[in-house]
C-alpha positions, -999 to 999 in steps of 0.1 A, spaced: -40 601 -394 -1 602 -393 13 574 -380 30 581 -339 63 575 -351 59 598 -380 85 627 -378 62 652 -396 34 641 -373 31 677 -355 23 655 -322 54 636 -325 79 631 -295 108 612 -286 99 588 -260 134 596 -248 139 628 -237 172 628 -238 172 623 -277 161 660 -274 192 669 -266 228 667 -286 244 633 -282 284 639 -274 300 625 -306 282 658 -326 279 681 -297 286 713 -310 310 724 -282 336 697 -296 366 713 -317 361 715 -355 324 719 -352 304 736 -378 281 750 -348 302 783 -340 302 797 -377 261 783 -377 254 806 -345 273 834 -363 246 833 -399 219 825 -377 216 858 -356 219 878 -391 190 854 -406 171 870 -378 181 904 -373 172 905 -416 138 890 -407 133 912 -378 138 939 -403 124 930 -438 97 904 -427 104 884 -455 92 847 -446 109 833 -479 138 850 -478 143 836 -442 133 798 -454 160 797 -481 186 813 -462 181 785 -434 180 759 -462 209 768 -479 233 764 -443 224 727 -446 228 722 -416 194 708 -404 206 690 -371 214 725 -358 177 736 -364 167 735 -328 193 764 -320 170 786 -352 139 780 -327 157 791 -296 178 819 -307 144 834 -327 125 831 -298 147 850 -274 155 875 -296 119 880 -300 112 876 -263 139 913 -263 119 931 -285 81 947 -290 51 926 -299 57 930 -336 88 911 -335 70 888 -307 42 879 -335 64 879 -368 86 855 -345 56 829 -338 39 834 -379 77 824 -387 79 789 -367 46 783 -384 60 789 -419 89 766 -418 77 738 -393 81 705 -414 92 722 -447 123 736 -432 127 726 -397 120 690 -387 93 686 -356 116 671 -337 143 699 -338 108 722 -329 105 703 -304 143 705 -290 141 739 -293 114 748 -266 128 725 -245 161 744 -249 140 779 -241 127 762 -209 160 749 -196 177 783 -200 149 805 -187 171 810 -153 196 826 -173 173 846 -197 159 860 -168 185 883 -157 184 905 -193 144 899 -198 124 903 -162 91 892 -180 108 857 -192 80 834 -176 50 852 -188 65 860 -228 79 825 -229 48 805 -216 30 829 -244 53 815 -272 47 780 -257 8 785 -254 9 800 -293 32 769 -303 10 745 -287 -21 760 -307 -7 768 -337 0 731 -338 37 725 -338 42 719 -303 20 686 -291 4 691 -259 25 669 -242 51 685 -244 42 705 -209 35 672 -189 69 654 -199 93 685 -201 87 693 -167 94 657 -154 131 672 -163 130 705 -147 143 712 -110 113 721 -84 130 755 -79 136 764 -118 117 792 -135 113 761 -159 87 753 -140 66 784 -138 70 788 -177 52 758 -182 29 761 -159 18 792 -165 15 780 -201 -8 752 -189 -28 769 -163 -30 801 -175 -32 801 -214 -44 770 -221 -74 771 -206 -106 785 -203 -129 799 -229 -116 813 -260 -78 807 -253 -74 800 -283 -84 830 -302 -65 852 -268 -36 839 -275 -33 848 -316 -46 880 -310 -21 883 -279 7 901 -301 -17 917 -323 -16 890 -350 -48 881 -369 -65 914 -363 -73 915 -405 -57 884 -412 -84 855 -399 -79 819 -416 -118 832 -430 -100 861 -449 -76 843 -461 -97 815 -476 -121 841 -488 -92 860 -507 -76 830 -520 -110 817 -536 -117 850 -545 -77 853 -565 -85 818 -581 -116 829 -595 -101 866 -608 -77 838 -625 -103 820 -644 -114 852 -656 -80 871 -663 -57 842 -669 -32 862 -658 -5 835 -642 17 865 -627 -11 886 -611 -25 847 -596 13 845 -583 19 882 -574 -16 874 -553 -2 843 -536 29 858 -521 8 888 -506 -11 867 -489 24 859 -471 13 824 -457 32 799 -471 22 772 -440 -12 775 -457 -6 773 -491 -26 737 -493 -55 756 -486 -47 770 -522 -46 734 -536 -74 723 -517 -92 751 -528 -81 748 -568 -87 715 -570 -124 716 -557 -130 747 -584 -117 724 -615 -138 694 -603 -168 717 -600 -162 739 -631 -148 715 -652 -144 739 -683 -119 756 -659 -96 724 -650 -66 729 -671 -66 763 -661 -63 754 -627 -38 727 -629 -14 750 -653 -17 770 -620 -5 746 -600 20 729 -615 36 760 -622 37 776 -592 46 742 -576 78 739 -602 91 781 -590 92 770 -557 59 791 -550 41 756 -538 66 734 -521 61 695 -523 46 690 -484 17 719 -493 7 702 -525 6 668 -512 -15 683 -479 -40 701 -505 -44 669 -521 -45 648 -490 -75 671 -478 -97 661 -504 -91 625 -498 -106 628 -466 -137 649 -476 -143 633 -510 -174 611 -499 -192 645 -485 -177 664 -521 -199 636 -537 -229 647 -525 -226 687 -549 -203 674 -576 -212 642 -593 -185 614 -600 -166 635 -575 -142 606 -566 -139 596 -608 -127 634 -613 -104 635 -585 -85 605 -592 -82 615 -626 -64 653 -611 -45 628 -593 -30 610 -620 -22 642 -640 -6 659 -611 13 628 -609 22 623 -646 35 659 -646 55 652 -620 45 682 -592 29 657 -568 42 623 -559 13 604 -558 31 577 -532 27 602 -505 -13 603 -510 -34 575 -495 -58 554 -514 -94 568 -523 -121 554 -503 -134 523 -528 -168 523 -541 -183 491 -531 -207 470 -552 -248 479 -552 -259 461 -518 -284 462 -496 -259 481 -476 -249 506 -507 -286 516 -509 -285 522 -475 -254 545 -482 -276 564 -510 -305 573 -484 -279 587 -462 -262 610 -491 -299 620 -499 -305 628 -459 -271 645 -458 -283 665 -489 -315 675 -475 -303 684 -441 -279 709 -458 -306 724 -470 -327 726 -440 -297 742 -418 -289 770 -446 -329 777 -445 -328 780 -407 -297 804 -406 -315 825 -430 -349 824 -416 -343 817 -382 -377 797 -378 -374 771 -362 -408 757 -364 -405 754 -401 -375 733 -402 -384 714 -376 -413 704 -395 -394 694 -424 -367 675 -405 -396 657 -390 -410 647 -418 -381 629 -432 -384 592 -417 -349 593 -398 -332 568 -380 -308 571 -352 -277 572 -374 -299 597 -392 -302 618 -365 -264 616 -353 -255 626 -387 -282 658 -386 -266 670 -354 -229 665 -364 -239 682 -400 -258 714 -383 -227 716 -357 -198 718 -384 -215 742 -404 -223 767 -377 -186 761 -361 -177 775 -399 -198 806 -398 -203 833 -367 -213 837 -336 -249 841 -346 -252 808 -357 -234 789 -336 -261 804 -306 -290 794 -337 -274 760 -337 -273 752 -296 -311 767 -295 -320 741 -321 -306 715 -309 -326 727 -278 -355 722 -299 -349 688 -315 -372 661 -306 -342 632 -308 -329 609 -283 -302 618 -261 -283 585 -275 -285 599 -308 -271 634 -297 -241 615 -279 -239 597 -311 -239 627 -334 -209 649 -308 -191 611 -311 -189 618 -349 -183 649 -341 -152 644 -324 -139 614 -343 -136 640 -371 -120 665 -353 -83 667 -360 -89 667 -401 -119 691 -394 -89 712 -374 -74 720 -410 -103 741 -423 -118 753 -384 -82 757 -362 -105 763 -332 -125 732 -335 -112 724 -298 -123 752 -281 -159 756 -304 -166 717 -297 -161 721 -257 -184 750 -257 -213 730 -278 -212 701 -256 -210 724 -226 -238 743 -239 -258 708 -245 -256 699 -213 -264 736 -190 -292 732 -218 -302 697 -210 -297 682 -244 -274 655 -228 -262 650 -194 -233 653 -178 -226 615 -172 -232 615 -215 -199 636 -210 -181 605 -194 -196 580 -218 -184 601 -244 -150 608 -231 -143 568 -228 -150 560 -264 -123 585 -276 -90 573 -285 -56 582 -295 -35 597 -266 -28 629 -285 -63 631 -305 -83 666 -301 -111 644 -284 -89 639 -257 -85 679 -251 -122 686 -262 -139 665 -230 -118 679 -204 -121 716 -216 -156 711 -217 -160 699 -184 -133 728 -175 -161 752 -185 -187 733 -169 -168 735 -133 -163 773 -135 -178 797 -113 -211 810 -125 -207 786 -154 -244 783 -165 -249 817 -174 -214 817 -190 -218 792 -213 -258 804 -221 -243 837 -233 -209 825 -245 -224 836 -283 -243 864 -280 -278 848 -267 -309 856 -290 -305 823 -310 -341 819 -321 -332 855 -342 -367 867 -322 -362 880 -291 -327 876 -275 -338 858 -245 -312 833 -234 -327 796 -227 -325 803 -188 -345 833 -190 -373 816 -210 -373 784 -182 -377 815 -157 -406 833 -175 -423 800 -176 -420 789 -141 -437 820 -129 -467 819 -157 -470 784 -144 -473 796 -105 -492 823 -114 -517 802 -130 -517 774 -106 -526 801 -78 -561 808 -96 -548 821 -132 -567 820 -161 -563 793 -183 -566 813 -210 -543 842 -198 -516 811 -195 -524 803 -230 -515 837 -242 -487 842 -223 -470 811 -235 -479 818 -269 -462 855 -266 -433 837 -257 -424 833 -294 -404 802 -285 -425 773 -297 -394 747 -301 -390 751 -264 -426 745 -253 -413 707 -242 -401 731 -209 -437 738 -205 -443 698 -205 -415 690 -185 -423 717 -155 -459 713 -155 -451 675 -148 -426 681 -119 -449 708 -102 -483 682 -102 -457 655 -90 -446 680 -65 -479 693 -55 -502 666 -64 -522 691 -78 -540 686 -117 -550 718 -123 -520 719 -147 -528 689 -166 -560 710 -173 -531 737 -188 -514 713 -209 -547 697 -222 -560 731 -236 -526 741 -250 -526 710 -269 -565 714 -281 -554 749 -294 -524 735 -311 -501 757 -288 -478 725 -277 -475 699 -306 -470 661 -304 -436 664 -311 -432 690 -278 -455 667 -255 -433 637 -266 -398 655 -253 -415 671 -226 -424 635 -211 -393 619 -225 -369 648 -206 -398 640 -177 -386 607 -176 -351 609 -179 -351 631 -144 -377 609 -125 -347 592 -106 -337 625 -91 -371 637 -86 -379 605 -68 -351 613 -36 -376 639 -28 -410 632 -39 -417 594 -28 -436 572 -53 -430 599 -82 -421 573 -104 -457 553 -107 -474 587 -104 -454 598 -136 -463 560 -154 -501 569 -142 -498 605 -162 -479 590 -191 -512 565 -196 -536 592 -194 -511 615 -218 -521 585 -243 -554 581 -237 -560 617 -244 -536 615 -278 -510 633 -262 -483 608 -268 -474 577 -295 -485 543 -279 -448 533 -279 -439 560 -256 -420 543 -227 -430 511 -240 
């Protein structure tokens, strides 16, 4: 994590805002300033752009002007030119500010240039009527694309006059585009960017150029290949990507680092890219170890050729996480890699398969632990946020399914979250995905709402993603209608089996349940439930049955859940959740059904005396 005071550090801010403004003695109105004849080359840098689209081109031109403390005026003047013009300029305008943000134009001059924009939206007004709604766009996309902080809309307007269209700008940015559901991908797609250029395309056709490489050997084609991709602010995706193919294919290594070094010596790979690729792998080395033995051996050793060549300056990187002696505490270490390895499998055999039963089975059969657990759910979460719609739905219904405690599902969405502004490198809407699986969670009854708060107060870091993700989740929580929102937010049909969403199913068995309570047939129950096809969520059969004998004081559906489980219809595992959720909602049960609570302890004993539940239950 970049240090507060870092000047690359995208989330860096003067504490002053005045420091975002020119200080008199090199104002550029004074005589004898450079600034006039700077303005002058700047408008043609941008009309060329406008016209050619040539994101080097545009780079070295502002380089050579050398005149970096005038950067600011790049970002405003590019901007409201854009603002002019159709969305084509509108998008090639915001792609740009992504290109050269810390390679070419410091953060803070970024920075000084929105604030600029804001201040002079009374004036830009006059010539562009729609200033408020194009500006808060290029705010909004700034703000997402990482090279605006957040903050930048809560202390700018401390500045601003009540009455200046300032004001409406950035609250139109905040209230309007940067929130709700999906803003995120709204806002890229706004100017009709990222239509056939998603961050998935691009890593698939950059692995997909490396490996034509290994083949061909062809350097130029490689190189021809990189600047067509035309996205030179992810270019350490390239060395990220590189790297991890020479430590897996080892036969290939010097192939891949000729590649490299190269490219990094024409200018193709600037300094800040390479260092980034590298930097990447130093934070995912330890879960690299788990598919490529030695992983941290190899990498140290690409370290120290990189740096002998001299295309990477090793003092840049941090250390590699040290291998500690063979403890009780390293063995330890090795059953987690072993768990971590396993679950991998068991998630890639569920998105396949889609049964749920099956891998439940074999997750259950592993002898997990609550760290165990947190790391199963943080593990099945990152690799459906990777993947589509289809499995992120698979992934809330199973963890639907789980038969975990809710501690350990807090614990694995802490991880989770903890990891979220590296994981923001390789999955740019981790924000928004996050919020929606611990919304999700909690309209499904995974965790609770006050596991939201508890969450929420363990994260730190004033500008951390964990500090967006809890608010935008309880944002989608508070919307109208938001239940059904959030159950359908992916598509619904999870399971891969019938497309019901999980509210639907509690529906269909709440009536089974009163039909067969008002002189049903047991067996006709049985069948029904079964037809379901939803046996990971049979603990809602459990929990319901319970809160309508509590209710009622009837037991003719203890008779229901006695010959499910005889048949083998509702598992251990199912009866064990059902009671457990049973139990977490007696307190609320108990406002309107008095003495619910020793009724339920009286049903829990006889639950173990008919084998129903482990002895420890509740214990």
């Amino acid at each position: 994590m970049s240090s507060s005071n870092d000047l690359n550090d995208p989330n860096h801010t003067s504490s002053n805002h005045e420091e975002n403004k020119p200080s008199s003695p090199t104002s550029p109105t004074m005589p004898d300033s450079p600034f006039p004849e700077y303005r002058k080359k700047i408008s043609v840098i941008v009309e060329e752009y406008f016209e050619t689209d040539d994101i080097l081109a545009a780079a070295i031109e502002l380089r050579e002007l050398r005149m970096p403390t005038y950067n600011y005026y790049f970002v405003k003047k590019l901007v409201s030119m854009a603002m002019d013009r159709h969305d084509k300029e509108k998008e090639m305008a915001a792609v740009l500010l992504s290109s050269l943000y810390a390679d070419v134009i410091d953060p803070p001059q970024v920075y000084k240039g929105f604030c600029k924009l804001v201040e002079t939206a009374d004036d830009l007004i006059v010539d562009i009527p729609d200033t408020v709604d194009i500006l808060a766009s290029f705010i909004a996309r700034a703000v997402i694309d990482d090279i605006l902080p957040p903050s930048f809309l809560t202390k700018e307007i401390v500045f601003l006059s009540k009455e200046s269209k300032g004001v409406d700008v950035i609250q139109r940015a905040g209230k309007g585009y940067l929130s709700g559901p999906h803003h995120a991908e709204k806002i890229e797609r706004r100017w009709g960017g990222n239509k056939t250029k998603t961050v998935e395309n691009v890593k698939s056709q950059i692995t997909n150029l490396l490996m034509e490489y290994i083949v061909s050997g062809d350097k130029k084609e490689a190189f021809r290949c990189i600047k067509d991709l035309n996205v030179p602010f992810f270019h350490h995706e390239i060395v990220k990507r590189a790297l991890i193919i020479a430590m897996e294919k080892r036969q290939a290594e010097d192939q891949l680092l000729d590649l490299l070094k190269l490219a990094a010596e024409e200018g193709l790979l600037n300094s800040s890219q390479v260092s980034k690729g590298f930097s990447r792998i130093i934070d995912h080395v330890d879960d690299l170890s788990l598919d490529i033995p030695n992983a941290k051996e190899i990498f140290q050793s690409l370290i120290w050729k990189a740096a002998s060549e001299g295309w990477l300056s090793a003092s840049s990187l941090k250390s590699l996480p040290i291998s500690q002696p063979e403890t009780k505490s390293s063995s330890e270490d090795s059953v987690t890699k072993e768990f971590k390895t396993k679950a991998q499998s068991f998630i890639k055999e569920y998105f396949l398969t889609g049964d749920i039963l099956e891998v439940c089975q074999c997750l259950e059969s592993e002898h997990t632990s609550p760290k165990l657990n947190a790391i199963f759910v943080k593990r099945l979460i990152t690799i459906a946020m990777d993947r589509k719609n289809r499995e992120k739905e698979m992934a809330s219904v199973f963890l639907s399914s789980l038969c975990i405690p809710p501690d350990d599902m807090v614990s694995g969405f802490l991880m989770l979250i903890e990891a979220a502004d590296d994981a923001a490198l390789d999955i740019p809407v981790i924000a928004e995905d996050l919020a929606m699986f611990l919304a999700r969670a909690v309209v499904d009854e995974v965790i609770t709402p006050q596991h939201l708060e508890e969450i929420e107060s363990q994260c730190v870091g004033a500008e951390s993603l964990g500090n967006r993700i809890i608010p935008m989740a309880k944002s989608l929580l508070n919307a109208r209608l938001s239940g059904e929102r959030i159950l359908r937010c992916w598509g619904g049909g999870g399971s891969s089996k019938n497309g019901w969403a999980v509210e639907d199913v509690k529906d269909k068995i709440e009536k089974l349940l009163e039909e067969f309570e008002a002189g049903g047939d047991i067996k006709e129950a049985c069948r029904c439930i079964k037809e379901l096809g939803m046996a990971f969520f049979h603990h809602e059969v459990v929990k319901k049955s319970l809160v309508m004998i509590l209710e009622k004081k009837n037991d003719k559906l203890w008779l229901l859940l006695k010959e499910c489980f005889s048949r083998g219809l509702i598992t251990t595992n199912q009866m064990m959740k059902g009671f457990g959720r049973m139990d977490e909602a007696i307190d609320d049960l108990a406002l309107d059904v008095p003495g619910a609570e020793q009724q339920f302890l009286s049903y829990v004993q006889r639950a173990k005396d008919e084998g129903w539940l482990d002895q420890s239950f509740n214990n």
